[in-house]
Residue, then its C-alpha position, 0 to 999 in steps of 0.5 A: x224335576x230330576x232324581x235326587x242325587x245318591x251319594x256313591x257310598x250309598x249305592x250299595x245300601x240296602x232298600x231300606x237302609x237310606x230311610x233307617x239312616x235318616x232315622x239313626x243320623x239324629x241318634x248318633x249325633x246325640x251320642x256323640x255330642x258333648x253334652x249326653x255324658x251330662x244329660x245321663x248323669x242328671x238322668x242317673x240322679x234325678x232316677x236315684x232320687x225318685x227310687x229313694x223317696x217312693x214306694x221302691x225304696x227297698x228295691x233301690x236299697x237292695x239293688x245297691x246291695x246286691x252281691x257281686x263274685x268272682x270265684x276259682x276253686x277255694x278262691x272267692x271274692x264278694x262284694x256288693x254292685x256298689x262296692x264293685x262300681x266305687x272301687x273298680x269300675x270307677x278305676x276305668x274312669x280314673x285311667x281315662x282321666x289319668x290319660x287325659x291329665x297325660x296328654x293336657x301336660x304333654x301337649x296340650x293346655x298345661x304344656x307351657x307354664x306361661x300359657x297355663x299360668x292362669x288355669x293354674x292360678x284359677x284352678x288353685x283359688x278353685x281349691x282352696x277357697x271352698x275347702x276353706x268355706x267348708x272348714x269355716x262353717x263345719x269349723x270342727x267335729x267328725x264332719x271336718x274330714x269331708x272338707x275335700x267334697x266342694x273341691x271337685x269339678x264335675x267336667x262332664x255337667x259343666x261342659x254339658x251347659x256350655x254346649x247347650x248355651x251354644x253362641x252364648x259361650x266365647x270357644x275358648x271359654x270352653x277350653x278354660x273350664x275344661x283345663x281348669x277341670x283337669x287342673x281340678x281332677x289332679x287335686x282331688x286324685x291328690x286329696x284321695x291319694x293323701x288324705x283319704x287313706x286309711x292304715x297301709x300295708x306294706x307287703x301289698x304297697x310293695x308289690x303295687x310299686x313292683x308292678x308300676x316299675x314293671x309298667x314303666x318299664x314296659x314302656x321303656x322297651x317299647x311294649x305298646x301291647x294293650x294285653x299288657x298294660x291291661x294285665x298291669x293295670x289289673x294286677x296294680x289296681x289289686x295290690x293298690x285296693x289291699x294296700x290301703x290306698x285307695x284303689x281308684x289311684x291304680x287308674x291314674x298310676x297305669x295311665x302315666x304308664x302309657x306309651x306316648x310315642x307311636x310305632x311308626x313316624x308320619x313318613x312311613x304312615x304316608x308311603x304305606x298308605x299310598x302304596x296300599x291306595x295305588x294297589x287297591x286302585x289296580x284291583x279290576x273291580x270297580x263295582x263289585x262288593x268288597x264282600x266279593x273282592x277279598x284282595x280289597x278286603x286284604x288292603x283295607x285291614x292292612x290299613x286299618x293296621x297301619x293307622x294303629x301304628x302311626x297313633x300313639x296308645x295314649x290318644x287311641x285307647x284314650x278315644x276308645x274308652x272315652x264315650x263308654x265310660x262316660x255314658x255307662x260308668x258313670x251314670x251307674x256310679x250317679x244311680x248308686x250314690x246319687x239316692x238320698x231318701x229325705x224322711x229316713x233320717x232322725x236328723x235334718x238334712x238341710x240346714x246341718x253344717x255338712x250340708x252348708x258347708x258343701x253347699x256354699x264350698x261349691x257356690x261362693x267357694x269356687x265362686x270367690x277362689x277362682x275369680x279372684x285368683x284370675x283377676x290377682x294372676x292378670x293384675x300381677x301380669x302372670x297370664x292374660x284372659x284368652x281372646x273373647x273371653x272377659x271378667x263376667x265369663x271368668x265368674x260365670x265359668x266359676x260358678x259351673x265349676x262349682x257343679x262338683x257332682x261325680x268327683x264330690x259324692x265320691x270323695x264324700x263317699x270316702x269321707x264318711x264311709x261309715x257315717x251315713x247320716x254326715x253322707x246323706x247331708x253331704x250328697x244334699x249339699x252336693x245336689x243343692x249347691x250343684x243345682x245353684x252353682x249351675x244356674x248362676x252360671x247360665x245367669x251369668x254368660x246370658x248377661x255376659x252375651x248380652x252386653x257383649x252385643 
């Protein structure tokens, strides 16, 4: 038998280093695949729920007290690893949200009325009717104000799910949800940026609107620095939290600011790279190492440089911060609000009106909404259903939208920020009708499957 071939880019690996990669290949498809930000975050939950109910309930108490400063001379400011995370490590996952909202009305799913009609149509019933659920079971009282909680979509879970149901699931199906959860996210940005803001400040809101003309302006002038939009986005995002608005809006407001031109066209970005391909191609050093050809070394920054040009800084910093955030913000958002210690409260979690009404908001709410908006929007010949997709995989994706987990405890935690007992019902409804709503779902394109087979 002959030797098995070796590819030619591993011809300089290192003895060892084509048995690691067989080990490390595995690993790294994992993180990227889909479904690892979901997987995190039920990870993140499940961790916060264990702490909470066991003898390390204090020490998950305390790690979400834990106090966090930033000082210069006389200038100090404190606030605890929970604080720090819900109002500004959480603004890095609004501007990636806020890029995406960007791209999608630009060029993607949501550029074209006609095409994006049904997702509209889906993602207003998806609103409306579990908002309306909650409000018809809290009806009135302090618990009233959290009827923003089972609007939400948690993108991340419920792509999650349609990755793990693999054939099962239509492609486009996918498409759908993951416009219909943009479409999701720009409501609930608008139901924080509304209706869960306390007293305003104008000096403050004053100087946030200064700094979002300047970003703006910079994008005018053609300032594609990242330095800048960084500055920006920090200075906005301060004013923005002493403002009264919530500060999580400064991400979406800095990420409209976002060039979305390139510096350089397609035609220069082709000529550059051949001419950089052909002078690299003359370098006699055919088998040398490049750590030894340093005028090959030279080129191949040169075209790292010259891809940055032709891309535009809302797909690149888009890329970039993405998989970050998304397998380590948000999983440290999940661990910090996901924790509710069920015998610390004098009254009963489940079965309070708060607790149903979110509950049922993300079951039946999204479930009737966005099925019953889709079946009006095709009826009336607005929109038609994408190729492979039918009324039973609607309803299936209906269901995994009400799978509101990171968007809904946070807007819970807006919403009842100093009542701890209505949070506690509200983070148990959040879980419970999460849990249904994701199992329904699965239920439901497996029958789907089947009777297309």
């Amino acid at each position: 038998m002959g030797q098995p071939k070796i590819d030619e880019h591993e011809r300089n690996h290192a003895p060892l280093e084509r048995g690691f990669k067989k080990l490390l290949t595995p690993f790294e498809i994992f993180f990227k695949n889909q479904s690892t930000a979901g997987l995190l975050l039920l990870i993140a939950a499940l961790l916060a729920l264990l702490l909470a109910n066991s003898g390390y309930q204090a020490i998950y108490e305390s790690i979400n007290q834990l106090p966090f400063s930033l000082a210069l001379g006389d200038w100090r400011v404190s606030y605890s690893l929970h604080h720090w995370v819900n109002d500004g490590l959480m603004v890095l996952f609004f501007f990636v949200l806020g890029l995406e909202i960007k791209r999608e009305c630009l060029v993607g799913d949501l550029s074209n009325i006609r095409h994006s009609s049904l997702v509209i149509c889906m993602a207003l019933g998806g609103m409306l009717a579990p908002a309306g659920v909650y409000a018809l079971i809290v009806d009135s009282g302090a618990g009233m104000r959290g009827w923003g909680i089972p609007m939400a979509t948690d993108t991340a879970f419920a792509l999650a799910i349609l990755v793990l149901l693999g054939k099962r699931v239509p492609p486009t199906a996918a498409v759908l949800l993951s416009a219909l959860a943009i479409v999701d996210d720009i409501g609930a940005v608008m139901v924080i940026s509304l209706f869960y803001t306390e007293q305003i400040h104008t000096i403050a809101l004053f100087a946030a609107l200064m700094t979002l003309f300047a970003l703006f302006g910079g994008n005018l002038l053609g300032i594609r620095r990242a330095l800048f939009y960084s500055a920006g986005g920090l200075l906005l995002w301060w004013f923005i939290l002493h403002s009264g608005i919530h500060a999580t809006t400064a991400g979406i407001l800095a990420a409209l600011c976002v060039p979305t031109r390139p510096h350089a066209e397609t035609s220069w970005f082709i000529r550059r790279m051949r001419q950089l391909v052909n002078r690299f191609e003359k370098i006699d050093s055919p088998n040398q190492s490049i750590l030894k050809a340093q005028r090959q070394h030279k080129l191949a920054e040169q075209a790292q440089q010259i891809a940055l040009k032709a891309t535009t800084p809302l797909q690149h910093w888009g890329s970039v911060l993405d998989r970050p955030i998304s397998l380590t913000i948000l999983p440290l958002f999940a661990f910090l609000n996901a924790g509710i210690a069920f015998s610390s409260h004098s009254v009963p979690l489940i079965g309070s009106p708060v607790m149903m009404g979110t509950a049922l908001g993300l079951v039946a709410g999204k479930a009737i909404g966005i099925t019953t908006f889709a079946w009006i929007c095709v009826r009336a010949n607005i929109a038609s259903l994408p190729e492979g997709v039918n009324f039973t995989h609607i309803a299936g994706l209906s269901f995994l939208a009400g799978i509101g987990f990171t968007m809904s405890l946070f807007i819970a935690a807006l919403a009842f920020e100093n009542q701890p007992i209505l949070l506690a019902q509200a983070k148990m409804g959040i879980l419970m009708g999460s849990l249904v709503a994701g199992v329904l779902g699965v239920i439901l394109f497996i029958i789907a499957d089947k009777l297309t087979r």
